[in-house]
N, C-alpha and C positions, 0 to 999 in steps of 0.2 A: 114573594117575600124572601125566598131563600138568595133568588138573584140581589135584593138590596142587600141583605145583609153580607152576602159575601161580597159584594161592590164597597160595601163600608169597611169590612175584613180587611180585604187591598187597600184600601185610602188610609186607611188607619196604620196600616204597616208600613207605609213609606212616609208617613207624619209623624208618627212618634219619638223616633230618632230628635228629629228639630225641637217637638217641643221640651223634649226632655234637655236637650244641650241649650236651651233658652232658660230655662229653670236653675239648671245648674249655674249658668251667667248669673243670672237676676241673685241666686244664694247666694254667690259669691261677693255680691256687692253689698248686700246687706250684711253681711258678715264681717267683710271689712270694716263698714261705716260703726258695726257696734264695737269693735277691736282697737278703731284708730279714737273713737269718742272715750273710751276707758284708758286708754293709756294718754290721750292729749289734757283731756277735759280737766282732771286735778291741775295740772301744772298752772292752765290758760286763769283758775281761778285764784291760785297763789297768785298767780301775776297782776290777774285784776284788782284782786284785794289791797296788792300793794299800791296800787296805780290811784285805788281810789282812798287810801288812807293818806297817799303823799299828796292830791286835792283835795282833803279839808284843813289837813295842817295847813298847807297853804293860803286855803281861803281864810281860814280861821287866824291866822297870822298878818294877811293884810287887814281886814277888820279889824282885830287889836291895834294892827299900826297908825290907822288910818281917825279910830277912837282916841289915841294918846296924842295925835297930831291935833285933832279939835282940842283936846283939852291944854295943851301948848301952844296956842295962836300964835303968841309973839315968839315962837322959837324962829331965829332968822333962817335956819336950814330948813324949815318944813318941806318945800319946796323939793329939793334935792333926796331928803328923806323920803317923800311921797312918791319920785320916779323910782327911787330905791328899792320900795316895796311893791311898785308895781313892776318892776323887772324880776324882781323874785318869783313874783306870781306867774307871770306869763313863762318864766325859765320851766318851772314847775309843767306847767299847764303845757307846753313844746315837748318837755323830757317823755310825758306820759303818753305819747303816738311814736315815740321810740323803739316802742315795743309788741312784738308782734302782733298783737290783738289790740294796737290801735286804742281809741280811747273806753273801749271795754263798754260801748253804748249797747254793741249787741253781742248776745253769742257765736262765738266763732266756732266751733266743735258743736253745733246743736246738731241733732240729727239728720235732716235734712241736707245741712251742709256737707257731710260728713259722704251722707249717700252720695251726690255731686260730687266731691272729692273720688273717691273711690271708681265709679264712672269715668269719670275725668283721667285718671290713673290709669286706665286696663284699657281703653280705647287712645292712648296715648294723646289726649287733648292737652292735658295739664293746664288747666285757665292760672293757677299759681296765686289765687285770692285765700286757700288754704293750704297750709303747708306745714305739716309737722315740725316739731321746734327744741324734743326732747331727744335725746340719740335712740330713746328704746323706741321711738315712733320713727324716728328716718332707719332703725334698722328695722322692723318689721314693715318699712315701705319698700325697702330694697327687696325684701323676703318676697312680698305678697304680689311687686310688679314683675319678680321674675317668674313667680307661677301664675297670676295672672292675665297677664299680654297674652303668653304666648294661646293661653285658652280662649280669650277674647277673639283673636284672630283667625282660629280655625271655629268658632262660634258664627263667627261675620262671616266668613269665606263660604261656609255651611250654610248660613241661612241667604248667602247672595247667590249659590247654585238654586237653590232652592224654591228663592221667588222670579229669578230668570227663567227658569221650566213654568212655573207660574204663570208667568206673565204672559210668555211664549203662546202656551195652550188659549190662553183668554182671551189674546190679540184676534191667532187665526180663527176663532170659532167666531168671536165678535164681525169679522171679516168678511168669513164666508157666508153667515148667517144674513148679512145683508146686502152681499155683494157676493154674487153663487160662481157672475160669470167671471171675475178678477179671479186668478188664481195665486194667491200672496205666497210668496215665498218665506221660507223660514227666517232668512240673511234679511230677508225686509222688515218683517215685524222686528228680529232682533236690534237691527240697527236702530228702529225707532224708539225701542225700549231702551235699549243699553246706553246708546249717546243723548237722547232732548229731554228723557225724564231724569237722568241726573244730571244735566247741567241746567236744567228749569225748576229742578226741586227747590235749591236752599234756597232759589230767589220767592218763589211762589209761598215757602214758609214762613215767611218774614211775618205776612199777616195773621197766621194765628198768634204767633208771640209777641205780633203786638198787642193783640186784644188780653192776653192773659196777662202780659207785664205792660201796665197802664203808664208807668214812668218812660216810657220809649215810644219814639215814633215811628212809625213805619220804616224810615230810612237806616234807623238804629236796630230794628229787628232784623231785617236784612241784613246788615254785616253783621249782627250778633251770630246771625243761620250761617251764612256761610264760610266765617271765620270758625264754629263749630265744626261743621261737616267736613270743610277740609281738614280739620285734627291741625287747624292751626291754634288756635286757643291764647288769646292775649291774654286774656279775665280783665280785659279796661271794663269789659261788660258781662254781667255775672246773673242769672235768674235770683229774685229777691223773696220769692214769697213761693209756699209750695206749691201751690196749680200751677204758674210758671213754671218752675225745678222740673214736675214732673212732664207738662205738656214738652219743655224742651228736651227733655232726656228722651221721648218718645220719639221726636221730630230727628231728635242727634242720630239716633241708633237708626232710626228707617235711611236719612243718609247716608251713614256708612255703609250699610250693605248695598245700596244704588253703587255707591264709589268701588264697593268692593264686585259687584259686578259687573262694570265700563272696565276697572283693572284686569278683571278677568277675561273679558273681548280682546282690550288690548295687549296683551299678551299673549292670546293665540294665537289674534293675527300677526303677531311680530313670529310666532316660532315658524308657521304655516310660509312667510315671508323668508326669513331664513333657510327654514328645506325647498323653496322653490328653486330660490336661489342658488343654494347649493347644487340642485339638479338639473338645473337651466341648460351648462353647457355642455353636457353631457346631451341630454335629450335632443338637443339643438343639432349636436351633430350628426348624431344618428337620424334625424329628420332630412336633414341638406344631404346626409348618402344616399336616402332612397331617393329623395328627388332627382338627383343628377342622374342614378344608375336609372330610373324611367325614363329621363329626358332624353339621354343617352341611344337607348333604345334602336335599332335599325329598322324593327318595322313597327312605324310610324301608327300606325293603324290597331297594334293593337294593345289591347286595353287594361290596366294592372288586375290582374286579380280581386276578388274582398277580400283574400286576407291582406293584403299591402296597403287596399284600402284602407280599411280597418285600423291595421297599424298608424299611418298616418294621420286618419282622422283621431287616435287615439294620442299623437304626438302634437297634434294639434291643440287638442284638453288639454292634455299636461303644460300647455305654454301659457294658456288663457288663463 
C-alpha cells in the first residue's frame, strides 16, 4: 500500500502542473465570454430594438398603403403607388441585415457564443461570425488577446510535451506487450505518433461533428475539422447549438496540441539537421586523415589500434 501510494505521490506530481494550466485556460475563457457578453450585449439590443421598431413602422405602413389603395380603386396611379410602397418596404427590410447582428432572429452575444468567440480568440482561429462592435469591446479584445495568446500557447505547447511522453510510454508498452521479440524503437513509435495521428485526426473527426451538428454532412464536418484545427477559421461554418459548440471545442483543442506536437518533431529535427550540418565538414575531414594516414602505412600488415578504431567507428555515427 505504501508503494501505490507513493507511485500515486509521483504521478500526481508530474500531472498537476497540466491540469492546473488547463484550468487556468478554461477560466480564462469563461471570463472572457462573461466580459465580452456585458460590454457587447446592451449595444446588440439597442440595435435590435431599433431594427425591429423600423419593421413594424414599415409593415404597418405598407398595410395602411395598400388599405387606402383598396379604398381608392379608381385612382389611375394605384399601380405605381403599390410598387412605391412595396420598395419602401423591402428598402427597410435590406437596411436592417446592414447591421451587425443581422436580422436580430437570434442572439448574437448569448453565451455560448461568446465562449466560442473567446476560444476562437486565444487559439488564434478567429471564425469572425462574432465580433465586437463597440470601441470598449475592440479595446478590451485587443487587452485580452494580448494576454491571452500568448497563455494559450505555452498551455498547447505544455500539454503537446505532455501527451507526446504519453503517447510515447503507451505505444512501446502496447508493443512490447504483444510483440516481446520486435524491439521498437523510440523514433519509431514517435514517428507513428507525431506524423498519421495528426494528419488523420481532423479527417477522422468530421464524424462526430456530424452527428452532433445534424445540418451538415459528413463532407461539411470534415472541412468544418480541419479548417478548425489548422487555426485556419473562415466561420462560412460555425457550431449552432451547444453539444456541437462544446463537442467541437473539445475536438478543436485535442487538435491543436497533435499540431503543436508534429511542430515540435519538426523543429527538432530541423535544429538536429542544422548541427549536423554545421559539423559535417569538419568531422569529414578528420575521418579522410585517419583513413589515408592508415592506408599510407608501410607495414601493410599491421593493424590500427581500438582506439583509431574507435574513433573512426565513432566518425562514422557522427555522419549517419
Amino acid at each position: 500500500m505504501t508503494l501505490l501510494l507513493s507511485h500515486i505521490q509521483y504521478r500526481w506530481a508530474h500531472i498537476w502542473i497540466h491540469i492546473v494550466i488547463v484550468g487556468i485556460l478554461i477560466c480564462v475563457v469563461l471570463i472572457g465570454a462573461v466580459l465580452f457578453r456585458f460590454l457587447e450585449s446592451g449595444h446588440e439590443q439597442l440595435e435590435c430594438d431599433r431594427v425591429r421598431k423600423a419593421k413594424r413602422e414599415s409593415e404597418q405602413a405598407l398595410i395602411d398603403g395598400f388599405a387606402t389603395l383598396v379604398n381608392e380603386s379608381d385612382d389611375a396611379n394605384a399601380e405605381e403607388r403599390a410598387k412605391h410602397l412595396i420598395n419602401d418596404y423591402m428598402y427597410t427590410i435590406l437596411q436592417s441585415f446592414e447591421n451587425p447582428y443581422g436580422d436580430c432572429a437570434e442572439e448574437m452575444w448569448s453565451f455560448r457564443k461568446a465562449v466560442l468567440f473567446c476560444s476562437a480568440a486565444l487559439t488564434t482561429i478567429g471564425y469572425g461570425d462574432v465580433t465586437p462592435v463597440t470601441p470598449l469591446g475592440r479595446a478590451a479584445l485587443v487587452i485580452y488577446a494580448l494576454l491571452g495568446v500568448p497563455l494559450a500557447l505555452v498551455a498547447l505547447g505544455d500539454l503537446a510535451k505532455f501527451a507526446a511522453n504519453l503517447f510515447l510510454r503507451v505505444t512501446l508498452k502496447v508493443v512490447r506487450l504483444f510483440d516481446r521479440e520486435h524491439e521498437i524503437k523510440d523514433y519509431e513509435a514517435s514517428t507513428f505518433l507525431l506524423w498519421v495521428i495528426p494528419i488523420s485526426y481532423p479527417i477522422l473527426m468530421g464524424v462526430p461533428i456530424a452527428y452532433w451538428e445534424p445540418t451538415w454532412n459528413i463532407m461539411e464536418a470534415v472541412y468544418f475539422s480541419c479548417v478548425s484545427i489548422l487555426s485556419i477559421g473562415y466561420g462560412d461554418y460555425v457550431p449552432s447549438t451547444t453539444e456541437s459548440t462544446m463537442v467541437s471545442m473539445v475536438i478543436v483543442l485535442v487538435g491543436l496540441i497533435l499540431n503543436s506536437m508534429l511542430v515540435d518533431v519538426v523543429a527538432g529535427h530541423f535544429i538536429e539537421m542544422v548541427h549536423y550540418w554545421g559539423t559535417f565538414p569538419e568531422t569529414t575531414k578528420r575521418f579522410l586523415k585517419m583513413v589515408i594516414k592508415k592506408a599510407t602505412r608501410s607495414d601493410k600488415k599491421a593493424l590500427p589500434d581500438s582506439t583509431s578504431w574507435l574513433f573512426i567507428d565513432q566518425s562514422i555515427g557522427s555522419l549517419v
